[in-house]
C-alpha positions in Angstrom: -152.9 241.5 25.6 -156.5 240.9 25.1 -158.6 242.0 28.0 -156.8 245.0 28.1 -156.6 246.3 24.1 -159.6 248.9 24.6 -156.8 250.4 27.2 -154.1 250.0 24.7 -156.5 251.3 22.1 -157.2 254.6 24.2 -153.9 255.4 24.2 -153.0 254.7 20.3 -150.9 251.7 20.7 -153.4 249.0 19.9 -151.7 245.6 18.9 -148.0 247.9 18.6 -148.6 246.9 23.0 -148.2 243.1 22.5 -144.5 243.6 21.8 -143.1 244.2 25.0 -145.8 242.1 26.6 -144.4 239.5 24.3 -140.7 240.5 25.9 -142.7 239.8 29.4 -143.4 236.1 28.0 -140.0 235.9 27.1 -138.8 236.5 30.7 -141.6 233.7 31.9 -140.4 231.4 29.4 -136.6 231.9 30.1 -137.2 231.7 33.7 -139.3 228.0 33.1 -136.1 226.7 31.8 -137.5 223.8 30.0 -139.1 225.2 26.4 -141.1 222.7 24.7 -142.1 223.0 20.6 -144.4 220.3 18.5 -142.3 219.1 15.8 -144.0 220.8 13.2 -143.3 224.3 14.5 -139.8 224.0 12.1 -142.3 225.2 9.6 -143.0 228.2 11.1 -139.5 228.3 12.2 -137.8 228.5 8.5 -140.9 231.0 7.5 -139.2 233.4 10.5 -135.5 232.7 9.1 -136.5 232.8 5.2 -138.4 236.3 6.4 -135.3 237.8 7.8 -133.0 237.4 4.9 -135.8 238.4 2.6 -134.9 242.1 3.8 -132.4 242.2 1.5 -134.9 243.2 -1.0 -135.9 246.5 0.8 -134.2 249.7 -0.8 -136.2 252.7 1.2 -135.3 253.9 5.0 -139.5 253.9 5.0 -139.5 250.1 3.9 -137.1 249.1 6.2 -139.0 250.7 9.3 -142.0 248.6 8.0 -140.2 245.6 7.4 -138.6 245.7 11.1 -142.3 246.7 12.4 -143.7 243.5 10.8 -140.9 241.5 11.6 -141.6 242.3 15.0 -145.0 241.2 15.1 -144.5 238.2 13.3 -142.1 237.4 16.7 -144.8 238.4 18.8 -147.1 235.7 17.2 -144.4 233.2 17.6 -143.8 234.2 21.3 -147.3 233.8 22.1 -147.7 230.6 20.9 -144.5 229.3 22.4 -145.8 230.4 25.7 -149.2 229.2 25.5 -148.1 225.9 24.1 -145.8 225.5 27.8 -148.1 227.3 29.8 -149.9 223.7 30.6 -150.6 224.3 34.5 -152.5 228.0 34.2 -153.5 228.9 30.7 -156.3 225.8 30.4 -158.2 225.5 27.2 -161.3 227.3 29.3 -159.1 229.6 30.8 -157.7 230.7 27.7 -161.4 230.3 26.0 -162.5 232.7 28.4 -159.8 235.2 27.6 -160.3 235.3 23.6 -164.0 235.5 24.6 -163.9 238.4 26.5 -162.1 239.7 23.5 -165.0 239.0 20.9 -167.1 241.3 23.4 -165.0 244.2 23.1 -164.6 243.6 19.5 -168.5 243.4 19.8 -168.9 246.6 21.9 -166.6 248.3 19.5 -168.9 247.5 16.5 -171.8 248.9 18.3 -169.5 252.0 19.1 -169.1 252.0 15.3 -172.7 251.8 14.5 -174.2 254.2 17.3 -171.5 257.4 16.6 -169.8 256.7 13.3 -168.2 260.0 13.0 -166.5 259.4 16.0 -162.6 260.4 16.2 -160.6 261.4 18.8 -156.6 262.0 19.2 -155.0 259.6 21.1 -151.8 260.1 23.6 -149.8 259.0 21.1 -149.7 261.6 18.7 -148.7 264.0 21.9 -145.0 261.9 21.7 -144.5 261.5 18.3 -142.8 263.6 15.9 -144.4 265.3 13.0 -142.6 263.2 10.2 -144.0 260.1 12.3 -147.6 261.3 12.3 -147.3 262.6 8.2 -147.2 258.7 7.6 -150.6 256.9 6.8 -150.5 254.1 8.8 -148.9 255.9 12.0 -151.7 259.0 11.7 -154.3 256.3 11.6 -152.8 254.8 15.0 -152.8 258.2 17.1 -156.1 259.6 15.4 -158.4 257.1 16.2 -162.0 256.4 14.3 -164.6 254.0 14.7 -165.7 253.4 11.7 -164.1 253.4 8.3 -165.2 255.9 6.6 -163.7 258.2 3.8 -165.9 260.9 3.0 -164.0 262.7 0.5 -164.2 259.4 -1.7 -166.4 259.6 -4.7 -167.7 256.1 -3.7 -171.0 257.0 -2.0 -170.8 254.3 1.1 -171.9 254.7 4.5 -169.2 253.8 7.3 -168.6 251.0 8.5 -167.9 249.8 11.7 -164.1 249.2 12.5 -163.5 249.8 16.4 -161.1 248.5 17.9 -158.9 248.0 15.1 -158.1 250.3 12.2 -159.9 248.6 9.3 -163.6 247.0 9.3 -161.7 243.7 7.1 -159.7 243.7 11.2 -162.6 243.6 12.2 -164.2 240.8 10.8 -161.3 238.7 10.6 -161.3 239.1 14.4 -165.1 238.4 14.6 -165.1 235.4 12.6 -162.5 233.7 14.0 -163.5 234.2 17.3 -167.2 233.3 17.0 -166.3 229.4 16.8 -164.2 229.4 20.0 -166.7 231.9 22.0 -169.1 228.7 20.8 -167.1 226.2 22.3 -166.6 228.2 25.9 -170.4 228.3 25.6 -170.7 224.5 25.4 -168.0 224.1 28.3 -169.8 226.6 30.8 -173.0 225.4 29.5 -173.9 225.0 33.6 -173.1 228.9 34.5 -174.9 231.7 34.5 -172.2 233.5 31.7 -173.7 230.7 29.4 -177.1 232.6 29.8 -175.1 236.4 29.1 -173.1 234.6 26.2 -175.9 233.3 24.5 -178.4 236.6 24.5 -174.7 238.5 22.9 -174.5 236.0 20.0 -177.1 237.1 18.2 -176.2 240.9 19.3 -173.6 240.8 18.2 -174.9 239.9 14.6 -176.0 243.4 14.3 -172.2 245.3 13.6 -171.5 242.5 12.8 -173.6 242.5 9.5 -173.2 246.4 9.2 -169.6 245.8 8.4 -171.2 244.7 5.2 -168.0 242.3 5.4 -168.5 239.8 2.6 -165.1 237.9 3.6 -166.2 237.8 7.1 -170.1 236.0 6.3 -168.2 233.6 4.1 -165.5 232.8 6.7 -168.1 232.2 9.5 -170.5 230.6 6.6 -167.8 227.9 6.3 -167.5 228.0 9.9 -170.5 226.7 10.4 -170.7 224.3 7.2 -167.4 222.7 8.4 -168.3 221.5 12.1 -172.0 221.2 10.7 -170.7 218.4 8.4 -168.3 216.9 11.2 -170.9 216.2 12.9 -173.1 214.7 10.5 -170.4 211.8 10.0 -170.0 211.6 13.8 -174.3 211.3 14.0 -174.1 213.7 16.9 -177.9 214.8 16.4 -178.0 217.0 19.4 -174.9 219.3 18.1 -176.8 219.0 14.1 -179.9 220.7 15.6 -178.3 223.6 17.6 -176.7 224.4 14.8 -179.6 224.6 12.7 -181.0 227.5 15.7 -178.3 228.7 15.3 -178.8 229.4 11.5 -182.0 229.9 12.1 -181.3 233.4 14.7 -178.6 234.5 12.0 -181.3 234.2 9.0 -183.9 236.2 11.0 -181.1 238.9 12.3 -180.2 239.3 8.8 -183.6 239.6 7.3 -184.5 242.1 10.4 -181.0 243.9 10.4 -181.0 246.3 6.4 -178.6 244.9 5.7 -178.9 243.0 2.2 -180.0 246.1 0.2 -176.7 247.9 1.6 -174.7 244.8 0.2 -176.6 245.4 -2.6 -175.5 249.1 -3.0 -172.0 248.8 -1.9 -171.7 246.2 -4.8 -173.2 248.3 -7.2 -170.5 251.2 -6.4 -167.5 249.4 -5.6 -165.1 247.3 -7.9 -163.5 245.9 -5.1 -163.3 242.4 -6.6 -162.4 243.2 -10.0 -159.6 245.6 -8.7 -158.8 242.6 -5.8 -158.1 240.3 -8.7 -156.4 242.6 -11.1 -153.6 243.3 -8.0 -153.2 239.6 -7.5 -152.0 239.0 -10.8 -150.0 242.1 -10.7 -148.3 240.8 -7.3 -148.0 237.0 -8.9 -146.1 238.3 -12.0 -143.7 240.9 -10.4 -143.2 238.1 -7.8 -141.9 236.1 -10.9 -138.7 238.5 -10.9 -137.6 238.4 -7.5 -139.1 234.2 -6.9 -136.7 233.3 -4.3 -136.5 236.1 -1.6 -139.4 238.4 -2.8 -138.7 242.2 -1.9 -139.2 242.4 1.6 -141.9 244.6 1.9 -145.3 245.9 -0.4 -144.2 248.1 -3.1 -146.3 250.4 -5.1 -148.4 249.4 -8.0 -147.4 250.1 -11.2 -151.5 251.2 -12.1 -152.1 254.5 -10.9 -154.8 254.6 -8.3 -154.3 250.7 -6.9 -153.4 249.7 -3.6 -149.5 248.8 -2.8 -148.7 245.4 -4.5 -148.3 242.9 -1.5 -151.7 244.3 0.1 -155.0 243.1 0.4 -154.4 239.7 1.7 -151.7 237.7 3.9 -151.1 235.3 1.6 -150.3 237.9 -1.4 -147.9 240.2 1.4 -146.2 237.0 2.0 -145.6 235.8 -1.2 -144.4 239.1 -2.7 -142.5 240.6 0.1 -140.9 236.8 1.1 -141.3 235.0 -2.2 -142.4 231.8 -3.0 -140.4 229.7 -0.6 -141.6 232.2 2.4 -145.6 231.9 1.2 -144.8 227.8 1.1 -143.6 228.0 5.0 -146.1 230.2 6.0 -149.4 228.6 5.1 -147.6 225.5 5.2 -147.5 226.0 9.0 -150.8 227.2 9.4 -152.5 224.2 7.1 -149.8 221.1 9.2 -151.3 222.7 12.4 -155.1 222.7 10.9 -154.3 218.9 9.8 -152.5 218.1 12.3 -155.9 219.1 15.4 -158.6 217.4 13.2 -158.4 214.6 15.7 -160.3 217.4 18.6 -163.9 217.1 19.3 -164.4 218.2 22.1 -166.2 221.6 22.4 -162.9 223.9 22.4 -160.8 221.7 20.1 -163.2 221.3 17.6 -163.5 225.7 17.7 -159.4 226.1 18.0 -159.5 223.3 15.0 -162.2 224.9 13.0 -161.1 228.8 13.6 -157.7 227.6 11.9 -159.2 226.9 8.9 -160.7 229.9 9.1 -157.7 231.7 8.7 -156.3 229.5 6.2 -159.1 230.2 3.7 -159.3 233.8 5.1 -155.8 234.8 4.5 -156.4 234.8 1.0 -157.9 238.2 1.2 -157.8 239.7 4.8 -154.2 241.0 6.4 -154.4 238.7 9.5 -151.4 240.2 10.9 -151.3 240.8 14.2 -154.3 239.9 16.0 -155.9 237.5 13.3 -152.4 235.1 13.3 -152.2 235.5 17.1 -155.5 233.7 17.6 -154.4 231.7 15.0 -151.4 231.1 16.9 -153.2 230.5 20.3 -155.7 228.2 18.5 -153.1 225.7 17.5 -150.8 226.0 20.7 -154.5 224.4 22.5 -155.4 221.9 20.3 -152.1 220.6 18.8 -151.3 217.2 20.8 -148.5 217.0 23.5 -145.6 214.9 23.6 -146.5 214.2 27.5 -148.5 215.6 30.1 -147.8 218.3 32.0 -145.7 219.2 34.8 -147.8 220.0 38.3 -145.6 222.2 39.5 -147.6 222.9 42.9 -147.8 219.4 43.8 -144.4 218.7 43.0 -143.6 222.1 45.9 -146.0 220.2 47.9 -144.2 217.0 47.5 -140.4 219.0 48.4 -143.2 220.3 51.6 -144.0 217.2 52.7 -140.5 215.6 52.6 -137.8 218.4 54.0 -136.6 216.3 56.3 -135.6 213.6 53.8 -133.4 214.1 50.8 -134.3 217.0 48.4 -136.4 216.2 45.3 -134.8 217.4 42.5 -137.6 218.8 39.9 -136.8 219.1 36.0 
């Protein structure tokens, strides 16, 4: 799924890939026989079951496809974190550290790709298969005609592009970036012997430099509280050591952001955009029509009723949640995602603490970005680490050993 997305990428898929990987998981799963769940995941459970019957709200043939497109995803999440919640014996908290971190690096390479050609577009495989009527929609044209930037140059908002690769919009982007940047810390820490640990810690501040060119307000104040949050954790604990790295590590982002021009473009794109005012007038659009349909929502964004604005249901998780699964769906939903942020404060070591503190991340973060599918899936994969475990796991190897070693007495059954 992750160290091969610039493949899936190339060839127009992008995250659309992780379904039938998902269906590979599946098989894995089945084939373990014994499936094992925290108790809290009935949360996230009745979100999947109150999402399903919330399609009785959809009245288009389009909506529908979207709504079974999402729907999908949201199983892929669920199936991910299933799998790496029972995948005790291979997928380590390292091992799986090492994974997402190879992940921020193509997510870093992809800014600089954004940065270095941002009129770059190519046509992917995937609009060579699909029909016509397929590629006429928005979000499938944007899929098999990739860019790396977003960038609309028609629009009478004069701002330069903005670095999006590999995902289709630059708020992807820095969902991605900032809720990866805690963990990619925490691997640091636990290689902190090995040469990567040299490699990792020259990209961190690299990688500041798309990064900041996103000119992604939600992203700095997502990895601004970030670093606030375990900053003040470990202030209570007195762990001195961890206080003054993190104040270098302030330190390199101040001085990338003071070299990087990046504050005057801020500046600019402010001065041109009413992105916030128009944000908050389409919140209060999607609370009140949310008012008429509380229970079940209507399954799927719907256009606004101002001319111009965005689809009601956009811009934010938590606002396509509550209006295409109502009230009941958006109390599930973030429910699940603050129990599992609760329910991991108790980590400190290096990963736990960066699974722990990327989850609230996303909870403040899905306020405003669309964190489905990558965004939720690191959620996802965050909590299936650090969430506690009923027991420890099964060796499976050294039970085979054990069945080796004794053939020639009674089998050993293994559960």
């Amino acid at each position: 799924m992750f160290v091969w997305f610039p493949a899936w990428w190339l060839l127009g898929l992008g995250e659309m890939a992780w379904i039938p990987l998902s269906f590979a998981m599946v098989f894995y799963l089945v084939r373990r026989g014994r499936i094992e769940v925290p108790r809290g995941f009935g949360i996230w459970l009745l979100f999947m079951v109150w999402m399903v019957c919330s399609g009785i709200g959809i009245d288009t043939s389009g909506r529908l496809i979207g709504f079974v497109y999402r729907a999908l995803l949201y199983l892929v999440t669920t199936i991910v974190f299933v799998y790496v919640y029972n995948a005790r014996l291979r997928l380590t908290p390292r091992y799986v550290g090492g994974v997402l971190t190879v992940f921020w690096l193509i997510t870093m390479v992809g800014g600089f790709i954004g940065v270095l050609f941002p009129l770059l577009s190519f046509t992917t495989p995937l609009a060579m298969v699909l029909p016509q009527p397929l590629l006429d929609n928005e979000l499938v044209h944007e899929m098999a005609v990739r860019q790396v930037t977003q960038y609309n140059p028609d629009s009478w908002l004069q701002i330069d592009p903005r670095p999006s690769a590999p995902f289709l919009y630059t708020n992807g982007w820095g969902n991605v970036y900032s809720m990866l940047t805690p963990i990619v810390i925490g691997y640091m820490v636990a290689v902190r012997r090995e040469r990567r640990f040299w490699f990792l810690l020259l990209a961190l501040p690299v990688s500041l430099v798309p990064a900041l060119l996103t000119l992604n307000r939600g992203m700095l104040i997502g990895l601004a509280l970030a670093l606030a949050y375990v900053t003040v954790r470990f202030v209570l604990r007195g762990n001195l050591r961890a206080i003054l790295a993190l104040l270098g590590l302030a330190l390199v982002v101040g001085v990338v952001f003071m070299t990087v021009p990046v504050a005057q473009r801020i500046t600019d794109r402010l001065a041109v955009s009413s992105t916030t005012a128009d944000r908050a007038s389409l919140y209060d659009e999607t609370f009140q029509r949310t008012l008429e349909s509380p229970l079940f929502g209507y399954g799927a964004p719907r256009p606004s009723l101002k001319e111009g604005a965005p689809s009601v249901g956009t811009q934010g998780q938590m606002w396509m949640v509550l209006f295409s699964h109502g009230f009941p769906g958006l109390a599930f939903f973030m429910g699940w995602l603050v129990w599992a942020y609760l329910r991991t404060l108790h980590r400190w070591d290096p990963l736990g603490l960066a699974c722990n503190t990327a989850l609230l991340v996303v909870v403040v973060e899905s306020s405003y970005y669309g964190i489905l599918t990558a965004g939720l899936t690191i959620a996802m994969i965050a909590a299936a680490l650090a969430l506690p475990r009923s027991e420890p796991p099964l060796d499976v190897p050294t039970s085979r050993a054990i069945l080796k070693n004794t053939r020639n007495e009674r089998a050993v059954p293994i559960h």
